[in-house]
C-alpha positions as CSV (number, residue, x, y, z in Angstrom):
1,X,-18.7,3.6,-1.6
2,X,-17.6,0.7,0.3
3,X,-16.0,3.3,3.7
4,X,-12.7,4.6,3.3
5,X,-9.6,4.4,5.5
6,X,-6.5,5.9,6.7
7,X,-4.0,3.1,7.6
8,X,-2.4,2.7,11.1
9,X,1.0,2.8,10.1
10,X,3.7,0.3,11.2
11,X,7.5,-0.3,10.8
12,X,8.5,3.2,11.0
13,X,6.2,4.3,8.0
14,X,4.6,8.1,7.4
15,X,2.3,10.1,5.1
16,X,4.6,12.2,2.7
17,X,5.2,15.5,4.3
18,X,3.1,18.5,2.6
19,X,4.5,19.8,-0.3
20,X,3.9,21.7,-3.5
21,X,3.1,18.5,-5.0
22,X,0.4,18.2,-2.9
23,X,0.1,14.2,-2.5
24,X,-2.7,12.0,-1.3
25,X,-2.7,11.0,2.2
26,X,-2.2,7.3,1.7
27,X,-5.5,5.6,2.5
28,X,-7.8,3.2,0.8
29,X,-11.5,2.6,-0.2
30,X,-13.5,0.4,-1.8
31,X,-15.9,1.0,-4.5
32,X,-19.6,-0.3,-5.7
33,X,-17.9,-3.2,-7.5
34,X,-15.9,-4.6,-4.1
35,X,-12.8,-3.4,-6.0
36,X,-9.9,-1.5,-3.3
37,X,-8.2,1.4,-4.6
38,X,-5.3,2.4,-2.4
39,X,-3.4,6.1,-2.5
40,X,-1.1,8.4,-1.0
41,X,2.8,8.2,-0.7
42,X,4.2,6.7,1.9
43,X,7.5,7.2,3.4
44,X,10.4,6.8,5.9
45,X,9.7,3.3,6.8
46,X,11.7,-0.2,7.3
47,X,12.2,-2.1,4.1
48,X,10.6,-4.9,3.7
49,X,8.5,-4.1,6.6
50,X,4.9,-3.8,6.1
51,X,3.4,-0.2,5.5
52,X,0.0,-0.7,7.1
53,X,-2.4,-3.9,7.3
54,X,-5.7,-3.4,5.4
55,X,-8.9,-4.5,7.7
56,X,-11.4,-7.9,7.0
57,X,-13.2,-6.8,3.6
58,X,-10.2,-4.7,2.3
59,X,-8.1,-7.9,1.8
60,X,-7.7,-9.6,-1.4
61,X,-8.3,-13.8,-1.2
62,X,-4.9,-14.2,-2.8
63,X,-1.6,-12.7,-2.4
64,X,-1.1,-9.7,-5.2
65,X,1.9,-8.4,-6.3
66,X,1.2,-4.9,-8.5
67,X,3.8,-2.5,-9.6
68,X,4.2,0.6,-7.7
69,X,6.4,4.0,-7.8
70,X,9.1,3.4,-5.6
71,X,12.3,5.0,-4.5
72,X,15.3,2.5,-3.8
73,X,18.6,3.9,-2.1
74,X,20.3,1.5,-4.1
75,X,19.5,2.7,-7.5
76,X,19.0,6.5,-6.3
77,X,16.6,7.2,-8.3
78,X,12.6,6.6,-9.0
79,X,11.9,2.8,-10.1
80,X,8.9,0.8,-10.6
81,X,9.2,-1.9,-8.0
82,X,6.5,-4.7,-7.0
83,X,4.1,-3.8,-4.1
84,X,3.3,-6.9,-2.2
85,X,-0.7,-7.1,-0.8
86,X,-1.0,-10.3,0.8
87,X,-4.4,-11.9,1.2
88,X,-6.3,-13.7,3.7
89,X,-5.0,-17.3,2.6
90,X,-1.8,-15.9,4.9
91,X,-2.8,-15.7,8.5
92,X,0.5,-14.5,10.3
93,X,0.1,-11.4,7.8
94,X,-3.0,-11.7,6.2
95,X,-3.9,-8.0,4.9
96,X,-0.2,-6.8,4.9
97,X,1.3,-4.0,2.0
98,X,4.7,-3.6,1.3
99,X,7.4,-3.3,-0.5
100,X,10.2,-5.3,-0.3
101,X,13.4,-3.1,-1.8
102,X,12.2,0.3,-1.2
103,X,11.7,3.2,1.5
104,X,9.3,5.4,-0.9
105,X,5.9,4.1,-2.0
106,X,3.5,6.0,-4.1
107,X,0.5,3.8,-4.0
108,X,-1.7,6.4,-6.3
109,X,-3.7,3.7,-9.1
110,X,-3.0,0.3,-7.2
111,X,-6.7,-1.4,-7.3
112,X,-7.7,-5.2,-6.7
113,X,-11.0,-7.3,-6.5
114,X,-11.5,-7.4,-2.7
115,X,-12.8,-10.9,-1.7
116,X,-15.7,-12.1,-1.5
């Protein structure tokens, strides 16, 4: 497999705390194929804020937009919002996920094509 990561957080953003559950750690790797499989749930963090910023060769070439499990204090309950993984056609941000409406992210079964 193509090395494995845990993200440096940013904008106020955590690993779920330990619980019966038992989450992921939210982290990422890529496989044989050059396709990125993030995981984990993420919380706490800014809205709208980036979560973490994946390195050169985690990146997709184009911007994707996937759906992810997501809590939203303004609907108070669990939602499937779009998770935004911007590529490395935007340089100010290039390699940024987030989520634009939410402060809870499971990112458990997001996967892209890395690029080439």
């Amino acid at each position: 497999m193509g090395g494995a990561g845990e993200p440096g957080f940013m904008s106020g953003w955590t690993n779920s705390p330990p619980s019966p559950a038992g989450f992921n750690s939210v982290g990422f790797y890529k496989d044989r194929e050059g396709i990125v499989h993030l995981q984990g749930l993420a919380i706490g963090g800014e809205v709208g804020k980036p979560v973490f910023v994946l390195p050169p060769g985690f990146r997709p070439g184009a911007a994707k937009v996937v759906a992810a499990s997501a809590v939203c204090g303004c609907s108070g309950g669990n939602s499937t919002w779009p998770l935004f993984i911007l590529g490395s056609s935007v340089p100010a941000v290039e390699g940024a996920v987030f989520i634009p409406t939410a402060s809870t992210v499971g990112l458990d079964g997001v996967t892209f094509r890395a690029e080439s």
